[in-house]
N, C-alpha and C positions, 0 to 999 in steps of 0.2 A: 945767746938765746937757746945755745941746742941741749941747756943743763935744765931747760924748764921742762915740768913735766904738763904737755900742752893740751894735753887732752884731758886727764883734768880740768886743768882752768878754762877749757870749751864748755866745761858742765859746772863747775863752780861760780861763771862769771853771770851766766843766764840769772842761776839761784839765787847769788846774791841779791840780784837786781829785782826780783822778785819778791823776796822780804823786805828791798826797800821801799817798794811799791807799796805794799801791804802798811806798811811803819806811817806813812803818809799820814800827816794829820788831817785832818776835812777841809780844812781852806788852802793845804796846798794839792789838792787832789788832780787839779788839772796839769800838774807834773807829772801823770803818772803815762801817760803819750810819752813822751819826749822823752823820759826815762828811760822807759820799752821798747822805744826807736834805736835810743843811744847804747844801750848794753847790747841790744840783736848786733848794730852796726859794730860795735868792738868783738862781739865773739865771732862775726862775720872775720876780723882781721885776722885774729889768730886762728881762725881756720886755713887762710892763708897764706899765715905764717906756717902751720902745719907741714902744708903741700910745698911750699918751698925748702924746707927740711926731709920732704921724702924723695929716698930715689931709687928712681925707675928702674935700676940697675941693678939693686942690691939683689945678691940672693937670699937675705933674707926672709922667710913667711913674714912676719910682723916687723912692722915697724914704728918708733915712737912709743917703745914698750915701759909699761911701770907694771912691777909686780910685787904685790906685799901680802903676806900673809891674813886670812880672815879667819877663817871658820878652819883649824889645820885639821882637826880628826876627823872632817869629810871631805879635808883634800879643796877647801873652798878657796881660792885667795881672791882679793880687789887686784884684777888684772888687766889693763887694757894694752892695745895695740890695734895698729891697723894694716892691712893689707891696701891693695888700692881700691878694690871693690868698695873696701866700709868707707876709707877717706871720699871716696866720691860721691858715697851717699849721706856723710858728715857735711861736707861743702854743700850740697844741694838743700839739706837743712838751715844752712847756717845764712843761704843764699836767700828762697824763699820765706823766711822769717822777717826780715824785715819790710820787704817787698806787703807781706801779709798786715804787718804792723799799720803800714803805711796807707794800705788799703782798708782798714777796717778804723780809720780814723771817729770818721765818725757816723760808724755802727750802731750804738746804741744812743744815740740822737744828741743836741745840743742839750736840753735839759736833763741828761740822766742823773742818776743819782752817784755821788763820788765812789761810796764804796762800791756800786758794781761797776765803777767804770776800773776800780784799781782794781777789783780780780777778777776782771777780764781781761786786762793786758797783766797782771800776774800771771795766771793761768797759762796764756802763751806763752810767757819766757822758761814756766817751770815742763812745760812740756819740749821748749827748745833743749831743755838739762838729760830731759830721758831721750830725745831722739838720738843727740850726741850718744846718749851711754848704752843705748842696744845697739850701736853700729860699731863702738870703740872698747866694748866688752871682750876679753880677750878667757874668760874663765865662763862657764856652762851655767853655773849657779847665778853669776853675776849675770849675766844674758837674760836668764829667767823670769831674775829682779828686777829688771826694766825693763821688759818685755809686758809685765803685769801693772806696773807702774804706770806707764803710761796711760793703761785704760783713765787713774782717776781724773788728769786735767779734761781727758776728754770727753769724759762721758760728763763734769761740768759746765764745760763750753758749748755745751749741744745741750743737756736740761733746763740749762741756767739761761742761757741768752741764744736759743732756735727758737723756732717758728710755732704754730698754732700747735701743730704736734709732737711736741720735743721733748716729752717725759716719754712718751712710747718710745720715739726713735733712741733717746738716750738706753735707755731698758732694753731694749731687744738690743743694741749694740753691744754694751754690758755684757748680755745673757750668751750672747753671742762667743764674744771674747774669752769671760771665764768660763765655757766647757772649753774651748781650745785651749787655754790657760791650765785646766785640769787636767786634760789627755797630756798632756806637753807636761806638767808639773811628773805623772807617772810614769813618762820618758824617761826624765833626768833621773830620778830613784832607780829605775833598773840599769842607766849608764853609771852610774855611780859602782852599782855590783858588777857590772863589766867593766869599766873602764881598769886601768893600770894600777890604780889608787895611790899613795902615797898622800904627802903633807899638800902638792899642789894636783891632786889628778882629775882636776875637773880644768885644765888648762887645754885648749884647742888644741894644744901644739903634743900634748898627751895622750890626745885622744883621736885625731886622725889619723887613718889606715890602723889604729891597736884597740879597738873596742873589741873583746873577748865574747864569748857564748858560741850557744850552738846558729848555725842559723837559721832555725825559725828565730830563735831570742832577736836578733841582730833584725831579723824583718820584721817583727812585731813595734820594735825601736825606733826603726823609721815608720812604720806608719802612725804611730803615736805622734813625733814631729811634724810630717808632714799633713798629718788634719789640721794640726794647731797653725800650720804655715800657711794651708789652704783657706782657713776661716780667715785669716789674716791678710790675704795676696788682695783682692777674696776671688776663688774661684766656683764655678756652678760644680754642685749645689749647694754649694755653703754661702752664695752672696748673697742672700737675701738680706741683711741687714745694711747694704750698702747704700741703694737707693732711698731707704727713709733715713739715715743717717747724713747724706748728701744734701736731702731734699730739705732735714726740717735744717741744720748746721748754716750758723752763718757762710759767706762766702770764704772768708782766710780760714775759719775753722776747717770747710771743704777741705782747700789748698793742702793745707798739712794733713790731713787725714786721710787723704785721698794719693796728695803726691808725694807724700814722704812715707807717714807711718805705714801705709800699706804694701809699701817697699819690705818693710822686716819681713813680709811672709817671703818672697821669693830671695831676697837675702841670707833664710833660714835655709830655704832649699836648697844652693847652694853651699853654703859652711858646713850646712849639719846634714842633711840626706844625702848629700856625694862626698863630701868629706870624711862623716864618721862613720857611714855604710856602706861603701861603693858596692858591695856584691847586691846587699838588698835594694838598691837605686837600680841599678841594670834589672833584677827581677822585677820592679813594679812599672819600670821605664814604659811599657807598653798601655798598662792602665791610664799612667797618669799624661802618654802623649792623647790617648782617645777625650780624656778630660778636657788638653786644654784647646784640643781642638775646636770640642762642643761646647768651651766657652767663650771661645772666637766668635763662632756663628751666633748661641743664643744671645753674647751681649748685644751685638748688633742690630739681630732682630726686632730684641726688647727695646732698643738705642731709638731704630726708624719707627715704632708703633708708640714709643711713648709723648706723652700730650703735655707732661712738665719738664719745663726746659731744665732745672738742675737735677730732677732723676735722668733727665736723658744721657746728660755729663755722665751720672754715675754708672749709667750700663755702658757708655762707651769703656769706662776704666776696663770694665769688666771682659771685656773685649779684649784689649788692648791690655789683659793681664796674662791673659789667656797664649796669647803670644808671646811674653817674655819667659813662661813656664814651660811652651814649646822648643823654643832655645835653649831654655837650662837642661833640658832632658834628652833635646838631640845628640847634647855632648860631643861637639865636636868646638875645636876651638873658635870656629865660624862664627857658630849660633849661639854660644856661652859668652861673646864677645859682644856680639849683637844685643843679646839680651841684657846686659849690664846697662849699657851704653843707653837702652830703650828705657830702661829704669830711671836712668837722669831727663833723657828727651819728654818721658812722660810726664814727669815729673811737672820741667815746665808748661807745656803744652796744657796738661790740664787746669795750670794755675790760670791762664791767659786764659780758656774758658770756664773756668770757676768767677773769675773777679771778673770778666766783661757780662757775664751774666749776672753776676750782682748789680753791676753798677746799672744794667738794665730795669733789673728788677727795683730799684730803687727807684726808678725814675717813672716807673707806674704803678706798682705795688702789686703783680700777681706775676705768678711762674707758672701761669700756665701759657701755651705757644698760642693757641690762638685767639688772644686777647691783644694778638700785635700783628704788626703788617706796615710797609712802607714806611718803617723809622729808619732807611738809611736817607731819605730826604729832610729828617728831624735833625738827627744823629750822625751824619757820615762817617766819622773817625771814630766813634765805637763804632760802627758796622763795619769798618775795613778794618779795623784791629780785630773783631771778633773771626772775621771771615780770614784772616792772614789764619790767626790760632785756628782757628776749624782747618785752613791747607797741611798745619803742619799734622795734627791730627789724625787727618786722613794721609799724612806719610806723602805730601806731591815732593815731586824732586827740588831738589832746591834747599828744601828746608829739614828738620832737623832729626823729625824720626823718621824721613826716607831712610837714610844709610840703616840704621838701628834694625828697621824692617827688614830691609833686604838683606841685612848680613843675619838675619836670624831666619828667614824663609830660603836665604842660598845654606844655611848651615846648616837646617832641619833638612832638605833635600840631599844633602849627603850622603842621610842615614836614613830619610822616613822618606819617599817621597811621593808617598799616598796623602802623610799627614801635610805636608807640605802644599799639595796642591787643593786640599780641601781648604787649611789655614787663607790660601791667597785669595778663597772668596771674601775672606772677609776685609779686607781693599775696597772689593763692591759693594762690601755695606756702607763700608764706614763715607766711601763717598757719597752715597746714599742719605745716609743719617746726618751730614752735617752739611751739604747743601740743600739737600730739603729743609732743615729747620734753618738756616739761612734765607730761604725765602719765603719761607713762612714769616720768619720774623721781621725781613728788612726791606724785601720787594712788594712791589705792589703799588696801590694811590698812595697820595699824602694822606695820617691818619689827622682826623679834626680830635683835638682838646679844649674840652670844654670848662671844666670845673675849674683844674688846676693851672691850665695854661701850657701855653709849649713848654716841654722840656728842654732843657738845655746840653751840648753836648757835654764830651768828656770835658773837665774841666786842668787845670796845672796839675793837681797833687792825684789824680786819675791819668793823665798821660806820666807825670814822672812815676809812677807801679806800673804802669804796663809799656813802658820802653825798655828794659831791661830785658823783659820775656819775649817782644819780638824780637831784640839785637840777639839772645839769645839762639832762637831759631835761625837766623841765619849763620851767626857765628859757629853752630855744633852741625848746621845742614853743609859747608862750604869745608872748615874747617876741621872736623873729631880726633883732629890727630893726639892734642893734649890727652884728650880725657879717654881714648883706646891705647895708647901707652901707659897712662896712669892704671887699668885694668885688666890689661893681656898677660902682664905675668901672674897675675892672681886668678886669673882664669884657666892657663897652663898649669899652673901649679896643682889646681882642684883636680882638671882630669887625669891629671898624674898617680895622684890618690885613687881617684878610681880604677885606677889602669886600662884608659883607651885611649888608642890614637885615632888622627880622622882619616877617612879612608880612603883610600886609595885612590885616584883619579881615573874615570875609563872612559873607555873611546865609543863612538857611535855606537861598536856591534855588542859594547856592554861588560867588554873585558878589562881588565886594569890594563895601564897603560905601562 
């Protein structure tokens, strides 16, 4: 197995399965589920397979590398590789994909129509193809490509099959996207004139700590990336597309757009603004901690005052993006560790409140909070499943972005610990914002239904998608040992590039130790 080139076939095997969807004649349409289940679950193996092929030891930067020459007279090649940062956010793709599949069964109702039910589950395997490829992207050009790529499934999964407002939210997403897409496009052209050049010198491994210029060039550089990472995390001011995009997106559409794809922004800040800039990262380090502090507190704010239960999800992200951006920039191996790690806990966390509020929303037909009340007496096992997901969200011990948190607010304390102690108010929101809308939505009287009848609770194929994401949270709340070895050395390795160590330990009177 170790002559496969597996990352690859992690992005070829989705695609496939995609055209075979598509190929579907009309009367075997209802294959086209069980298709999209089956190929998620296979590229799920060989994901894996991947991780059991990588190891935690090597001193290697990348691992599982294929490099071949593409574009050679700008130095372009098809090159991937992974570190454990990207492998971890490959598995979390390849995890949540069918989890989403399985959840969005039946989405767009028992009588749809064949063709939109095949590219609808096309649609998601062809964006399972680019999540793999901006994470397993090993060349700057190649990065770019799937980075833009990705807009088209989603911005059709949100126009095509969202809510009453879904051309807007699709459009402003888009519009969103490509100016972050075009500052970041004019990035890559001037690393290109700095970078090393040669037949491969758009290759990661060429261009961190060796991007040339003066330094304003090299600070203009990153901040070109880092807007384009910022629209994409998404951080204030740049979220505004995230709540109508959340709100009108189905529930699995949310899931991956929310806990995967929005991962490449702080992915980006990582690789490429401490990696290819370390001087101009420590120069903006001040701005961009005041940023994500004030994204801390306004998601939250926005989180407790909002009145529809999946924008409220969405300014939680916002929140809780805001802190892993905190960590990436306190740069010590604490908080850079912490924040990885927060990046997968998110990830689930928000899928278990993205799909419980679907399946809520299902079962009366509005998102807004208070058109409900006393469905944990209707409901109890969505109400404890949602309310387990809302514990982990708000980070209570036990479960799975505890650790994540605390090692990204003990990390940022090392170094900030102003911003540290402003970031930890936002804890009292979050507890705030998700047991208040907990009992808005599940305390109270029994609600009387009249038209439709009692709802029923979660049913088998709604408890098997959301077991996985509670076992989840306990398994990464109890256990994180796996997946912070799979990412400490690629977290060490970053700040090395930078050149910082963490500092120093000191005693009560404030002195090192």
């Amino acid at each position: 197995m170790s002559g496969l080139p597996l990352l690859t076939l992690l992005m070829v095997v989705p695609l496939v399965g995609s055209a075979v969807i598509w190929l579907l004649p009309s009367a075997s349409s209802r294959l086209a589920k069980p298709i999209a289940l089956g190929v998620s679950l296979l590229t799920l193996a060989l994901g894996l397979v991947a991780w059991g092929q990588f190891d935690n030891g090597s001193s290697e930067r990348y691992q599982l590398t294929e490099t071949h020459s593409w574009i050679p007279q700008f130095g372009v090649s098809y090159a991937l590789g992974v570190d454990g940062i990207a492998l971890s956010l490959i598995l979390l793709a390849a995890i949540l994909t069918p989890i989403c599949l399985l959840a969005a069964w039946n989405d767009l109702g028992e009588d749809a129509e064949p063709a939109r039910e095949k590219t609808y589950f096309a649609l998601m395997l062809i964006l399972l193809t680019f999540m793999v490829g901006v994470f397993a992207a090993r060349d700057v050009f190649l990065f770019y490509v799937f980075f833009e790529a990705m807009l088209v499934p989603v911005y059709f999964l949100i126009g095509m099959f969202g809510g009453p407002r879904r051309q807007y939210a699709a459009v402003k997403f888009i519009l969103f996207s490509l100016v972050g897409g075009l500052i970041m496009l004019v990035a890559v052209i001037g690393l290109y004139f700095q970078g090393p050049g040669g037949d491969h010198g758009f290759l990661y491994e060429s261009l961190e700590g060796a991007v040339g210029g003066s330094t304003a060039t090299q600070r203009w550089l990153f901040v070109g990336f880092f807007i384009a990472f910022a629209i994409k995390a998404p951080m204030w001011p740049v979220h505004t597309w995230l709540p109508d995009a959340a709100a009108e997106a189905r529930p699995a559409t949310a899931v991956l757009l929310v806990g995967v794809l929005d991962k490449v922004g702080t992915f980006g800040m990582l690789r490429f603004c401490l990696g290819f800039f370390p001087e101009a990262a420590k120069w903006a380090t001040p701005v961009v901690i005041t940023l994500a502090v004030i994204s801390v507190l306004y998601g939250g704010l926005l989180a407790i005052g909002s009145r529809d239960l999946m924008r409220l999800i969405a300014f939680t992200s916002v929140s809780h993006f805001g802190l892993i951006v905190l960590g990436i920039f306190a740069m010590t191996t604490t908080g850079g560790a912490g924040s990885t790690l927060y990046m997968i806990n998110h990830g689930f966390a928000t899928a278990g409140l993205f799909l419980l509020a679907g399946f809520l929303i299902s079962r009366h037909g509005t998102q807004r909070i208070a058109d409900y009340g006393g469905w944990q007496r209707v409901t109890p096992v969505l109400a404890g499943t949602f309310l387990i997901s809302g514990l982990s969200s708000l980070a209570l011990p036990g479960l799975s972005s505890y650790v994540s948190e605390f090692l990204v607010l003990a990390g940022t304390f090392q170094r900030y610990q102003w911003a540290a102690a402003f970031a930890t108010l936002g804890i009292v929101l979050a507890a705030l914002y998700i047991l208040l809308t907990y009992q808005r939505l599940f305390t109270g009287p029994r609600p009387t239904f009249v038209e439709a009848g009692e709802p029923r609770d979660l049913g088998l194929r709604e408890r098997v998608v959301i077991a996985p994401i509670i076992a989840s949270f306990l398994v990464l709340g109890f256990f994180p040992k796996p997946v912070l070895d799979l990412v400490n050395p690629a977290v060490k390795q970053t700040l090395q590039l930078v050149g910082v160590t963490d500092p120093a330990p000191t005693n009560a009177s404030g002195s090192a130790k």
